[in-house]
N, C-alpha and C positions, 0 to 999 in steps of 0.2 A: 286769137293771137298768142294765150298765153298754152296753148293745148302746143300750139304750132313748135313754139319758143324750146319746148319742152322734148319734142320728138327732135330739134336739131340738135339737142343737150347729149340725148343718145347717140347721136349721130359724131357727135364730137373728136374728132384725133387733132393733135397735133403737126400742124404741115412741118416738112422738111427744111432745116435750115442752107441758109448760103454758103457758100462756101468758106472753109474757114477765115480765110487771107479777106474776105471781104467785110471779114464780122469788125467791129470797133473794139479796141482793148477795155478791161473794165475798171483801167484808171480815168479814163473819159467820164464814165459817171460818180465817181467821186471827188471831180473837180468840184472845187469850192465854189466856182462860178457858176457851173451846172448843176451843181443841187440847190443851192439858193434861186438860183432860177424857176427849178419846177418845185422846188417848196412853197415858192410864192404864187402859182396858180390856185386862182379862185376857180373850185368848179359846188357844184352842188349837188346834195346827195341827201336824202330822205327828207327831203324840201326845204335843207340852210344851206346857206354856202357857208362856204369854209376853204380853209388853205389845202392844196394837195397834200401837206405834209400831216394832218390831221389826219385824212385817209390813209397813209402810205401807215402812219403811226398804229392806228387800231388796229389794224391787219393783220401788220406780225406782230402785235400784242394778240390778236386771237389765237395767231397760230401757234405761238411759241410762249407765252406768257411772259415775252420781253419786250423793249423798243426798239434794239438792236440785236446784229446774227453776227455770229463769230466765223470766219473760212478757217475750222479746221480740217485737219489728215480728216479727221475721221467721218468727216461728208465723203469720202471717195469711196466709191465700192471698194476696190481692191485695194487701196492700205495703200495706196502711193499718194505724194502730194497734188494736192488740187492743181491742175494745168490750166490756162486759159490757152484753148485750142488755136486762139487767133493771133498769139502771140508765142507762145511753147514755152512762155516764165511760169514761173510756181506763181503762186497767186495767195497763196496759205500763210506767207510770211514777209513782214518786209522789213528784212536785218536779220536781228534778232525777234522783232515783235509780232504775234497774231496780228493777223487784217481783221477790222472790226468794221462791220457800215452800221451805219444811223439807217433809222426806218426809210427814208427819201433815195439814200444810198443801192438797199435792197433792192424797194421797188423798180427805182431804171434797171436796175441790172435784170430783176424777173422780165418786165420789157425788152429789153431791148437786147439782153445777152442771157434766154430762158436755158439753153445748153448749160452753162454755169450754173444758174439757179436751179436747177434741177437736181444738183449733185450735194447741196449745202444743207447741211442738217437744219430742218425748219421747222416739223411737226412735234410738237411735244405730246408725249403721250405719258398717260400717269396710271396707266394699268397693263402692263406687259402680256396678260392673259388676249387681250384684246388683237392686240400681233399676232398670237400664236393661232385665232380663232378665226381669222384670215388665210392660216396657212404659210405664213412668214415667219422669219426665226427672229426671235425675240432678244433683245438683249435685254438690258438692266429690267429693273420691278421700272422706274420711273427714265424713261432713256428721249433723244429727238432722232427723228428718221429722216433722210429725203424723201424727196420726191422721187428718184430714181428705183427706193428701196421700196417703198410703198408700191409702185405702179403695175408691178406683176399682180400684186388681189387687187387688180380695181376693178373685174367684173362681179368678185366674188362681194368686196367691198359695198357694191351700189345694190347690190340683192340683198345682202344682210340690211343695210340700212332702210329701203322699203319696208321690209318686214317688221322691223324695229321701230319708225317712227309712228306707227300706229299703234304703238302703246305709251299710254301715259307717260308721259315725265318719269312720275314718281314711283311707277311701277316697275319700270325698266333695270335692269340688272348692271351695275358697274359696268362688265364687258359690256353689254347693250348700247349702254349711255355713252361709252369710250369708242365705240365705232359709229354710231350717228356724227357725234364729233366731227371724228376724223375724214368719213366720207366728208362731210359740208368742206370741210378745210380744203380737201383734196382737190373737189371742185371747185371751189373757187381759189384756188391759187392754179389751175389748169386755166381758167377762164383768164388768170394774170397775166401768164405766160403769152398768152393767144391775143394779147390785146391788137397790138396791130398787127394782125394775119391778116387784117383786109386791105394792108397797103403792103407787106410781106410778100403774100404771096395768094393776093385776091380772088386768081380764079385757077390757082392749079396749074403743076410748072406748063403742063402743053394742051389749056382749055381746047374742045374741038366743039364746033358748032356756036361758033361766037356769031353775034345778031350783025350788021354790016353795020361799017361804021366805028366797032370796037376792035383795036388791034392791038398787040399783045408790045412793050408792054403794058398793060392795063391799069389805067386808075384813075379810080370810084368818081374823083370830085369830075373826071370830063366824062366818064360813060356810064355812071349810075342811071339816070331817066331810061338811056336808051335801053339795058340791062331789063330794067324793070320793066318795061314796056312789052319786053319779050317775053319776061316771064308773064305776066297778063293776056297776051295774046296766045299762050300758048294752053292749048286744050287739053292738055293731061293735068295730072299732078306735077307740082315743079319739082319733085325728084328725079322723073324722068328726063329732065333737061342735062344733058353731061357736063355743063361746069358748075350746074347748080349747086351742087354739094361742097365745092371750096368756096364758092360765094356765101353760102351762109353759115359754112364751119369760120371762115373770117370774121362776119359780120357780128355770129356768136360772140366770139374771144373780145369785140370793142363793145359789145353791150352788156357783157355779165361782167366784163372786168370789176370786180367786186362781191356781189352776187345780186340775183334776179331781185329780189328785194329793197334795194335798197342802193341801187346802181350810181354811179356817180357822173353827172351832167357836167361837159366842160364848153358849149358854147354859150353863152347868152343871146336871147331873141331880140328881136328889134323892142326900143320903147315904145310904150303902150302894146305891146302883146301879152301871150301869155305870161304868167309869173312862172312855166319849168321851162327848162333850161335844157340844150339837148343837146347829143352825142352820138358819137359816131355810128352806133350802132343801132341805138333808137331809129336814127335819121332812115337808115335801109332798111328796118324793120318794117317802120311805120307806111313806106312808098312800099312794100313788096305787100303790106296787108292793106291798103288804103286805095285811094282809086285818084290821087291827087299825087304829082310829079313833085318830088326834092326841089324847096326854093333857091333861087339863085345866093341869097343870102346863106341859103345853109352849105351847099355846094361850095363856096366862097370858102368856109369854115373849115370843111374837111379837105379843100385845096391846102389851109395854112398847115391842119393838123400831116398831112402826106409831106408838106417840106421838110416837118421836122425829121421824119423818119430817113427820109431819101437823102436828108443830108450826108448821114452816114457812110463811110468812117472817118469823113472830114470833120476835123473838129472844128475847126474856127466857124467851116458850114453850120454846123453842128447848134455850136453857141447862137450863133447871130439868130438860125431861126427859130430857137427855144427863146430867146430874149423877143423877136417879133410877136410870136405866137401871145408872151406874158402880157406884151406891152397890147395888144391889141382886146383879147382880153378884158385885161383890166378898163382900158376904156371904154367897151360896151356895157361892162357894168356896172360904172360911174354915170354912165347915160341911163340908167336903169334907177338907178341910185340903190343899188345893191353894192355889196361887198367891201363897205367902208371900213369892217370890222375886221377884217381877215388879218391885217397886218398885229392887232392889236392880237389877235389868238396865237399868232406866232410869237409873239413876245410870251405869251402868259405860258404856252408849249414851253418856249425855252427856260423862261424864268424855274417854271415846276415847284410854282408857291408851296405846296400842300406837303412835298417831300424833303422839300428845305425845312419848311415847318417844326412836322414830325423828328428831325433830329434835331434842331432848336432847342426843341419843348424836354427830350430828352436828357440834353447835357444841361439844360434848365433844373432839372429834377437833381443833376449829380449836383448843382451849386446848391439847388434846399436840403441834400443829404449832407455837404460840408458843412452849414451852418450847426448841426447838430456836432458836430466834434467838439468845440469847444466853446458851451454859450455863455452869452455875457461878455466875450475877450472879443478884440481888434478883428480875428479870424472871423469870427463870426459875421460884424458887419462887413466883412470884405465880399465875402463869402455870398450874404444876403443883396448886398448892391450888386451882383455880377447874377445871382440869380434874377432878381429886377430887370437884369438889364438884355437879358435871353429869353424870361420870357415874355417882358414885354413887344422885344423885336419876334419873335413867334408869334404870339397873336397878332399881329400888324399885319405879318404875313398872311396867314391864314383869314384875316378878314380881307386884306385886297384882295388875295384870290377871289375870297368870294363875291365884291365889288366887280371886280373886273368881269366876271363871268356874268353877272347880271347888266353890266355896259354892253358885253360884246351879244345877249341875247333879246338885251328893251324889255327886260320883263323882271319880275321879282324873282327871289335867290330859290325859292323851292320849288318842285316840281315832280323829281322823282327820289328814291329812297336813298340814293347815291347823296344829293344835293342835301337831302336832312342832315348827314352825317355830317359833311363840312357847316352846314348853318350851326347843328348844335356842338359841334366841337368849336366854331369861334367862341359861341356865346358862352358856352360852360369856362372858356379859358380869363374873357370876357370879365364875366362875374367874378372868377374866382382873385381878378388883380381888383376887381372894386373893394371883396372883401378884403382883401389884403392892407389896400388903403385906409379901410376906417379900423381894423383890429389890429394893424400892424405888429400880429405876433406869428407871423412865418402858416399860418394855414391856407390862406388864399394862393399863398404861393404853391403850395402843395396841390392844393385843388388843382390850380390851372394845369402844374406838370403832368399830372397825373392826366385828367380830364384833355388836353390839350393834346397830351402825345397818344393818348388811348382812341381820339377819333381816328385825328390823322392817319394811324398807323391802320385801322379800319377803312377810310376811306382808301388809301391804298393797296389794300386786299382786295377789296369790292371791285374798286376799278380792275384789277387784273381778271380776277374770277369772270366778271362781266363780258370786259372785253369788247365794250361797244362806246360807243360816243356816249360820251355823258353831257352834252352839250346839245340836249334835243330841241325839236323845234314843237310849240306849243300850240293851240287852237290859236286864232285870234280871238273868241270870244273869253278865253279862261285868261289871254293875256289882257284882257281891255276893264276886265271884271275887278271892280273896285273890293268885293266881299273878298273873293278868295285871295286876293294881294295881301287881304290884312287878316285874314282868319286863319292861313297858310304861315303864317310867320307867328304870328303871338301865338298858334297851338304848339311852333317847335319850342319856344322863348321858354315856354310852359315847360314841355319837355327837360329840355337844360334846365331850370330850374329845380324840378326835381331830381333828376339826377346830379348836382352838385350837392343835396341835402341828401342824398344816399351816399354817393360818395362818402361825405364827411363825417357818416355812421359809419362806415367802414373804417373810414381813418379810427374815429373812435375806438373800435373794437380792437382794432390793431394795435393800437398803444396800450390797451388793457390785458392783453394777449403778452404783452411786452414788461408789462408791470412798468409801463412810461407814466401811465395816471392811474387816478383812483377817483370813485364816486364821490363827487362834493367837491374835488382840486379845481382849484382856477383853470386849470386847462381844459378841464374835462366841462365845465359848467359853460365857459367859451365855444368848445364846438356845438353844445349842447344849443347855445342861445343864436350862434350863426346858421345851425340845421334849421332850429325855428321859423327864422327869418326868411330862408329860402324855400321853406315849406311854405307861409302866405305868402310869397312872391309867387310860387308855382301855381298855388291854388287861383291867384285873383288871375294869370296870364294864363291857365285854363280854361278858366270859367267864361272871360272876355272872347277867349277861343274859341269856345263849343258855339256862343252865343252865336259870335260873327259869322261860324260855319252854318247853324241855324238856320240864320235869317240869309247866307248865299242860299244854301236848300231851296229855303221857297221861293226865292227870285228865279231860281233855274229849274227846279224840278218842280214846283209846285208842294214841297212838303216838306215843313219845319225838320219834322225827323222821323226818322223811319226804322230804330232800331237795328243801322248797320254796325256792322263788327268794327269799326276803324269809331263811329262815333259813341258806340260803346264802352270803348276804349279809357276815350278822351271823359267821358259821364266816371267811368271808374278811378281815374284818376281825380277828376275833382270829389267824389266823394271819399276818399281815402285820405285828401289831406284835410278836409270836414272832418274825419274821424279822427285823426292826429289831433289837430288844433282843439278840439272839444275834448277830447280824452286828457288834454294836460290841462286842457283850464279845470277842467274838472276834478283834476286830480285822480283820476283813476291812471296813469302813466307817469311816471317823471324820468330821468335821467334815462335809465338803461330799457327801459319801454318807451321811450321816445325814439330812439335811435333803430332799436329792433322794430318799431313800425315804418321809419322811414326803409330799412332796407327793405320790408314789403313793398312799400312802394314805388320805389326802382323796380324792382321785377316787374309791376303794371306795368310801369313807362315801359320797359322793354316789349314787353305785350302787345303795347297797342303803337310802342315806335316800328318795329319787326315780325312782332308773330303774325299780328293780323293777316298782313302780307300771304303769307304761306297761307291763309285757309282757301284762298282763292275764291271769296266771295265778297259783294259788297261792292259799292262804285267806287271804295279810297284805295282799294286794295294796289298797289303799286305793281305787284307782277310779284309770280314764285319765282324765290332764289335757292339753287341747289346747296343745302347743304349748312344753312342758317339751323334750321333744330335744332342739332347738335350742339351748338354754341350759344343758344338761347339755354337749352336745358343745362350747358354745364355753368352759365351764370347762375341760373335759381339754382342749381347743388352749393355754390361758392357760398348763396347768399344765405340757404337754411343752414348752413354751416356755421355763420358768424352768429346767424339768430338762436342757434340752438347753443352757441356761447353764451351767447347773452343770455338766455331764459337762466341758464346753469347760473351766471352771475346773480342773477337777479335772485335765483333763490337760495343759496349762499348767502348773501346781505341778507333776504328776511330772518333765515335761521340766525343767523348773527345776531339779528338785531331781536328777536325773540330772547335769546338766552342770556344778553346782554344786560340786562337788571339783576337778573340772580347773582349771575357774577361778581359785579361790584357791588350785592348786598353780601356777598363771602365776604370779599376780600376787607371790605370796612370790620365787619365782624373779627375778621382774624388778629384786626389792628388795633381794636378795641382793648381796654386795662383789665377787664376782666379775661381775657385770653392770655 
């Protein structure tokens, strides 16, 4: 099937549209009523359900590294305003203001008005070499293309990328890496467009050799059986059949709408059937490669889904049978007892904790830079209460995100490296208001801004980069697993603990840098005994970590430990704050070699929170991310930077402190009666 799948992929054109006067304008899908409607379908897609709008969302976050697409001039080939053909209005402005859709927006219009979509700058490209390597003219170094502009190399396109994706990842060359991209985008936003060509234009404007029975015009939900029936009976290859080829160029466009991988399901089955979920396209795939006829149940389904299309260009039609289609839906899988969640993900979509967050945590940080203006005076406390009071509505934020996202999955907050980043930027912000509490002298508050807005703004990169759901769906045995629930959390807890005692070495350095403190000042001895503290806290929430990963180990693989690079990691980190904590009780470290061991050991946490990752070895390893190195290495340059301050410090004070006797044996001598 999936060989089959593959040769119709080739096969693929886009059918011809209707006439214009017949197409619907594309203020219809920016109705408020109509996008909240198909925002609110649950369908399912690499085994969670989820809101339409979640998929509509990722999409053109992949394609374009936004959530929303702008109708400018400059989507038109020729430099005139964007037209909708079915109306003959400009479409590119309304007033004076650019037209702007939200992800939900786009996607009906790629549906249902693909001529449009076609024209709209979508493809972001961030290597212009890559254009020109296709044989198309290039504009900017970093520019976005159509669809329209692109579609002249799409043969040359799908040849370079065959050849391309049978090299490594990492071996691949910028241009390489930038036209794999682009093909996959290309394709599956071809597949967008083509979504219903099977209620479109099913079997090709003048099928000849239709089976008896089927009459034109055609559709799927009353003559699919009979269809396939023929194609079964029929002794050739089913290329040979003459409407074959627009019945499964259709069929294509509703089953990859997405891509082959990871296609997105919008009927649900009866209760007590299977737990997947099926779709339009699946449905005719699966009768044209099976030997068992489309249920009347499913049949039923793609009757509702063909209403909504045929509604068209009646809006009122329109509305009533996107609201049936919802409503129906939704009730099959509340009979399932699936999809109670979905509304709850639309809230969390809209809300967008993590980016509220992130500038929270920011104008957080300018209220603990005020306090420094004027300390001790009125400003100050105003200053620090409005600090208080940002960031603690900041981390609020950022931990019900992460609440909420573990309610809307039944399982614990961590999973993949994306979800690290929000668990350990709560916790670091977390901590940093406890210390705040018991030293109440403005560092915790530091901590948090800094630690709080430096994840956030992290996890916000990653998601874009990414570009996938971060809301995946898990084994059931790794969700039911009591070991990893608790060994998964106290290793990040660990995590954020050490990185707030690195942190606060930086902070250190930095005020040293600044000539704010000196070795032996109250303040310096304060960071010094708060770094402490969160070095045994790191160390004991490590240790308890590695342990509980251990003992999951042998419960599921049969072995304590196996010298993987992710638990190596975590073994390095606890032995580094062993080394710390013994080195000052012992006295061979104090003040400014405490603080230069903790920034080593941040760089582990980084190591074994991120590097690993990239070796691509090991069962913890979360998957390689393009382009992490370089910002792993330029953190350890940051950090031999501060540590090679500090050595300098450090040995400074001993000279000092070496010559420091002769000196005031002078200077008594000089003051002596006999001088």
């Amino acid at each position: 099937m999936k060989t089959f799948r593959f040769v119709l992929l080739a096969l693929f054109t886009l059918s011809g549209f209707a006439a214009a006067a017949d197409l619907p304008p594309l203020d219809l899908f920016r109705d408020k009523e109509v996008v909240e409607t198909f925002a609110s379908i649950p369908v399912q897609e690499a085994g969670r359900i989820k809101p339409l709008e979640n998929v509509a969302s990722y999409r053109l976050l992949r394609f374009r590294a936004r959530r929303s697409i702008w109708l400018t001039d400059s989507g038109e080939m020729d430099g005139k305003p964007l037209v909708d053909p079915a109306t003959q209005k400009t479409i590119t402005k309304e007033g004076s203001k650019p037209v702007k859709l939200n992800s939900v927006e786009w996607l009906l219009m790629s549906w249902f008005r693909p001529d449009i979509g076609k024209l709209v700058p979508l493809f972001k490209v961030d290597n212009s070499s890559a254009i020109s390597e296709l044989g198309l003219t290039a504009k900017a170094k970093r520019d976005q293309y159509t669809f329209a502009e692109i579609e002249p190399a799409r043969q040359v396109m799908m040849q370079k990328m065959g050849e391309y994706r049978v090299i490594p990842p990492r071996k691949q060359t910028p241009e390489q890496r930038m036209i794999v991209q682009l093909a996959a985008n290309f394709l599956d936003y071809e597949m967008i467009t083509g979504h219903f060509d099977f209620i479109r234009d099913p079997l090709g404007e003048k099928p000849e050799g239709l089976p008896a029975g089927v009459t034109a015009p055609v559709r799927l939900s009353k003559s699919l059986n009979t269809l396939v029936a023929a194609i079964r009976a029929n002794n050739g290859p089913p290329m040979q059949i003459p409407w074959f080829r627009a019945f499964a160029r259709g069929a294509l466009g509703a089953m990859m709408s997405g891509n082959a991988e990871q296609q997105f399901r919008i009927f649900p089955p009866a209760p007590g059937g299977s737990n997947v979920w099926h779709g339009p396209g699946e449905m005719i795939f699966t009768a044209i490669n099976g030997d068992k006829d489309v249920t009347a149940d499913q049949l039923a389904w793609l009757a509702q889904y063909e209403d909504v299309y045929l509604a068209l260009p009646d809006a009122a039609k329109f509305k009533t049978a996107s609201k049936t289609l919802l409503s129906k839906i939704q009730e099959a899988a509340k009979a399932r007892g699936e999809g109670q969640y979905v509304a709850l993900e639309r809230h969390s979509m809209r809300a967008d904790y993590f980016f509220y967050a992130q500038w929270i945590f920011l104008t957080g940080f300018i209220a603990v830079a005020l306090t420094w203006v004027s300390p001790g005076s009125r400003f100050e406390k105003v200053a620090r209460l409005f600090a208080w009071l940002l960031l603690g509505g900041a981390t609020a934020l950022a931990v019900t995100g992460v609440a909420i996202r573990c309610i809307i999955m039944q399982r614990p907050p961590i999973t993949t490296l994306y979800e690290t980043i929000l668990f350990i930027g709560s916790a670091c912000a977390l901590l940093g208001l406890i210390a705040e509490w018991i030293t109440k002298r403005g560092l915790g508050l530091l901590v948090t801004a800094i630690g709080g807005t430096a994840c956030m703004f992290l996890s916000i990169q990653f998601e874009a980069s990414e570009a996938t759901d971060t809301l995946q769906q898990l084994q059931a045995v790794l969700i039911t697993n009591f070991w990893l629930s608790t060994h998964v959390p106290m290793i990040n807890l660990g995590y954020a603990a050490c990185m707030v005692a690195a942190l606060i070495s930086m902070i250190y350095f930095v005020q040293r840098l600044f000539g704010v403190i000196k070795t032996g000042a109250d303040d310096a001895r304060l960071l010094t005994r708060v770094a402490y503290g969160f070095i045994a806290a790191g160390l004991f929430l490590s240790l308890v970590g590695t342990v509980l990963g251990g003992i999951w180990a042998n419960y599921s693989w049969g072995r304590f430990w196996g010298w993987d690079p992710k638990e190596n990691g975590a073994l390095m980190i606890v032995l580094m704050c062993l080394v710390i904590l013994h080195a000052r009780l012992g006295g061979y470290i104090r003040e400014i070699g405490l603080h230069c061991c903790n920034l080593i050991l941040g760089c582990i946490v980084i190591f074994s929170w991120f590097g690993v990752n990239q070796l691509g070895v090991g069962l913890h390893a979360y998957g390689f991310t393009d382009g992490i190195w370089p910002k792993i290495y330029a953190y350890w340059l940051s950090q031999l930077l501060l540590i090679s301050y500090g050595l300098f410090l450090a040995l400074g004070e001993r000279r000092i402190k070496t010559l420091k006797p002769a000196t005031v044996e002078d200077v008594k001598l000089e003051k002596s009666p006999a001088h």
